[in-house]
N, C-alpha and C positions, 0 to 999 in steps of 0.2 A: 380317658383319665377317670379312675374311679373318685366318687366323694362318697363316705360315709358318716354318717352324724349318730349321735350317740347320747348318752347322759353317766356320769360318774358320780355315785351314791358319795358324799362328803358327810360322814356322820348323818345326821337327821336332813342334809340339804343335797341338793343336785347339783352336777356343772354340763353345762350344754357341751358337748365339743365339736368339729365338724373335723373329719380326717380328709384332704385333698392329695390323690397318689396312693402308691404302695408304703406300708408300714414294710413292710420286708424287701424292699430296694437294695439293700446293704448301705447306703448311706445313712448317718443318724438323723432321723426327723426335727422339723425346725417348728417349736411353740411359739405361736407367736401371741403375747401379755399387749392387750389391749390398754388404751389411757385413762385418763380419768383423772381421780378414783373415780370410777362409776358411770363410762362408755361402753360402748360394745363393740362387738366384734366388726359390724358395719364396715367401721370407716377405714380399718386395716383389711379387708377384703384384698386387695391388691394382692397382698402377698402370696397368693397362691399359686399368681404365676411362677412362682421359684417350684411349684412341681414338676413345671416343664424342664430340669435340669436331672429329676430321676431322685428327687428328695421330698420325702412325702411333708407337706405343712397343715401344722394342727391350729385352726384358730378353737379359741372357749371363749365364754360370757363367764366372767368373773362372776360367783355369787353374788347377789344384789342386782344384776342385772341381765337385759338381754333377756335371754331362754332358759337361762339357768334359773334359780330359786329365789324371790322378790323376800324380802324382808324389812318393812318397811318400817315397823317397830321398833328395830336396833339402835342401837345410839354408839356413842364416840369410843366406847370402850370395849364396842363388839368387831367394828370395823376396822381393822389394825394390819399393818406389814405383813406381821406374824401370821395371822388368820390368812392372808394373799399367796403366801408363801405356803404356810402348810397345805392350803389347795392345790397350788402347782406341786407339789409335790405328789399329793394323794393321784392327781391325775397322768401321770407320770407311769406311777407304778398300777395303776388301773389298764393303762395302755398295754404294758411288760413292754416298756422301754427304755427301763433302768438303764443299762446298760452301756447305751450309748442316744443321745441323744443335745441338741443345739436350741437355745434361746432368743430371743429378739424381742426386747418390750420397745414401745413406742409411747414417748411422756411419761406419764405416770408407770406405764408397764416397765420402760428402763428402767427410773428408779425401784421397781418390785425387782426388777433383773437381776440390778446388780447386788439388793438385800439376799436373793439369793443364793450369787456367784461366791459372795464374802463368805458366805458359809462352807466351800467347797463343797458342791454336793458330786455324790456318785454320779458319774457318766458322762454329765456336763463337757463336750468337745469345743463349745464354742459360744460368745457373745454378744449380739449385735444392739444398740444403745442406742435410739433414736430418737434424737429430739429431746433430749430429757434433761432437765436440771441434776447437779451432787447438791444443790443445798437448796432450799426453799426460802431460805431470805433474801441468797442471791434471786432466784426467780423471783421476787417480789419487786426488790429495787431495781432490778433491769426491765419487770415488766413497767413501773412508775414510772422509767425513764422514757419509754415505747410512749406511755400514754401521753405524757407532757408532749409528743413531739403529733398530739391527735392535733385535729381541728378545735380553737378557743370555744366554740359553741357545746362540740361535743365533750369537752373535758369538762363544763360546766353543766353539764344536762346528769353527766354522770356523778359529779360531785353531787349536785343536786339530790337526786334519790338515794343515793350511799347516806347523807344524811338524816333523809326523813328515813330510812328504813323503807325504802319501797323499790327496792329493786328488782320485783316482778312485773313491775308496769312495762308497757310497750312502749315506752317513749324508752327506759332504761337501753330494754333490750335492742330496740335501735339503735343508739348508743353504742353498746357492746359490738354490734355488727359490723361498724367502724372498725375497730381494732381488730376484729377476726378478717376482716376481708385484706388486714396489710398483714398479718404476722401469727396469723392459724392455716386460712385455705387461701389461696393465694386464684384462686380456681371459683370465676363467679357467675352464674349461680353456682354455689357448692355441688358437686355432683349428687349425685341419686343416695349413694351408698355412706355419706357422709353425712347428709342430711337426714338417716335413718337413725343414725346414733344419737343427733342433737332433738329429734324428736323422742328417742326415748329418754336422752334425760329429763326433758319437757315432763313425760309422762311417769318419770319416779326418779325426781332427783336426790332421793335417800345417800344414796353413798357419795355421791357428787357436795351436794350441800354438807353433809356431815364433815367431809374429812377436807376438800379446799375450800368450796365457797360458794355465793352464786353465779362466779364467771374466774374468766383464764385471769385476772389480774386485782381482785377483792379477793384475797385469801385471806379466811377468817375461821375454817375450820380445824381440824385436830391436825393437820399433817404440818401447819404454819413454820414448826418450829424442825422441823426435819431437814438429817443430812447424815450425808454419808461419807464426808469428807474426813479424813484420817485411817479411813477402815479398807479405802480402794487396793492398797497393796497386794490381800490377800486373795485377789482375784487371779486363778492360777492360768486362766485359759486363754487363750488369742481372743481380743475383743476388738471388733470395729462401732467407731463412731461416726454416727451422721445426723449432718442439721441441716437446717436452711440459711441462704444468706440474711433472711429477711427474718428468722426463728423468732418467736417470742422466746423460747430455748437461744439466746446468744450464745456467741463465744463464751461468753465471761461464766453464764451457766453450764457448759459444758470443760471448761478445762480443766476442772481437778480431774475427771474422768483421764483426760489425756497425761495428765502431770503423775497420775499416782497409779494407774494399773499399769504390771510391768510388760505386758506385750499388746500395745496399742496401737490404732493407725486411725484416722481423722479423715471422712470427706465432706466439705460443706458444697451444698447445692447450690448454683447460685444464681439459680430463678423460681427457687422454693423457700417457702416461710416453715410453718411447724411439720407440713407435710408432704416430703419429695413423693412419698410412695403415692400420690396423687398426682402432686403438680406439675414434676418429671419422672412418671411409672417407669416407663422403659430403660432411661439409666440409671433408677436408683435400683431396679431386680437386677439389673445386670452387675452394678457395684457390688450387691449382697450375694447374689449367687454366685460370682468370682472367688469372692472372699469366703465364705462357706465352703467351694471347694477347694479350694488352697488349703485351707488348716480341718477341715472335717470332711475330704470325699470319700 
């Protein structure tokens, strides 16, 4: 299996990519939009195994993070959908695979996906939507709801530091680890390649802090107010969704996705929280690569 890595000139910035397989397979290659805002590529490593099906898989480090170009000076009005979007795009036609080519964001990357797919772009065969909220207030009040159901101590440690403003302390972050261990990675110790991504937010959490917050459930930064609900219609391609049973992505966050694009189909996992591509690898590649060749082989 060939891997090739790379870098795509974006204006004055770089994007890391790493190609897994043949670009000239005849299948359209699958991009796969990392979370966040402002994770890396790490902890969607999994998906590579979909090369073994003879379709090549491109992961990238979204500018501001990973390998790509750190910018840590930017602020709220440099960091935007728009700017996520015109990158996936630039990297697209850097590749020459205009033409024909498939998407799959996970959390934040779905929501990039599907700001995307609304636009119709050329070539776009397909959609896969992982894990991801249509609206970010619903993910607020379903994540509120997750927390009240923490342990009393824990929900009090974490109010705690939310209000003095110190929720870089380790007692916080303790705290937080609580909730990621029921309804982030389900999978404990986090694996290797998971636990590289959460170390590099540690190490520049620029785009992370800027646009949601200091963690998956104090959203406080620029994206608080975002959604994509009413706009779903115009997404032309076959899209699959997938969650965990235990999602901080619920149902409740995922079903305009299912209510409003017109050719849609739903699998929740149901011994994974945010991430089946970890927690159950082998049938959630096998869900995705099924479904990738049914509507794009």
């Amino acid at each position: 299996m060939s891997v090739v890595e790379g870098y795509a000139p974006h204006g004055e910035y770089q994007t890391w990519y790493r190609i897994t397989g043949d670009l000239k397979s005849g299948k359209p290659p699958l991009f796969v939009l990392h979370g966040g805002p402002g994770c890396t590529h790490d902890y969607v490593d999994s998906f590579k195994d979909l090369a073994a099906t003879g379709r090549a898989v491109i992961h990238y480090d979204q500018i501001g993070n990973g390998k790509s170009t750190h910018l840590p000076e930017k602020g709220g009005d440099f960091w935007t959908p728009e700017f996520f979007k015109g990158e996936l795009n630039n990297l697209i036609d850097h590749l020459g695979v205009r033409e024909a080519y498939c998407v799959l964001g996970q959390s934040w990357g779905g929501m990039l996906g599907a700001e995307f797919a609304v636009t119709k772009p050329k070539g776009l065969k397909a959609l896969v939507i992982a894990n991801s909220p249509a609206a970010m207030s619903t993910w607020i009040s379903e994540a509120n709801r997750l927390r009240e159901e923490l342990p009393p101590d824990v929900q009090a440690m974490l109010l705690k530091h939310e209000a003095a403003e110190t929720t870089d302390s380790a007692e916080y972050k303790a705290a937080t680890d609580v909730f990621n261990e029921r309804h982030v990675c389900r999978v404990v110790p986090m694996p290797p390649e998971v636990k590289r991504t959460f170390d590099a937010i540690d190490a520049d959490p620029t785009v992370y802090h800027t646009m949601n917050g200091p963690n998956e459930f104090h959203v406080i930064g620029t994206m608080k107010d975002w959604t994509i609900v009413g706009r779903l219609a115009a997404i032309e391609v076959p899209t699959l969704l997938i969650s965990g049973r235990y999602d901080e992505a619920t149902e409740a966050c995922v079903q305009p996705y299912a209510d409003e694009i017109p050719d849609v189909r739903w699998t929740i996992f149901e011994a994974s929280s945010h991430m089946p591509h970890v927690e159950e690898r082998a049938d959630c590649m096998k869900t995705v690569g099924d479904f990738l060749d049914e509507v794009a082989g």
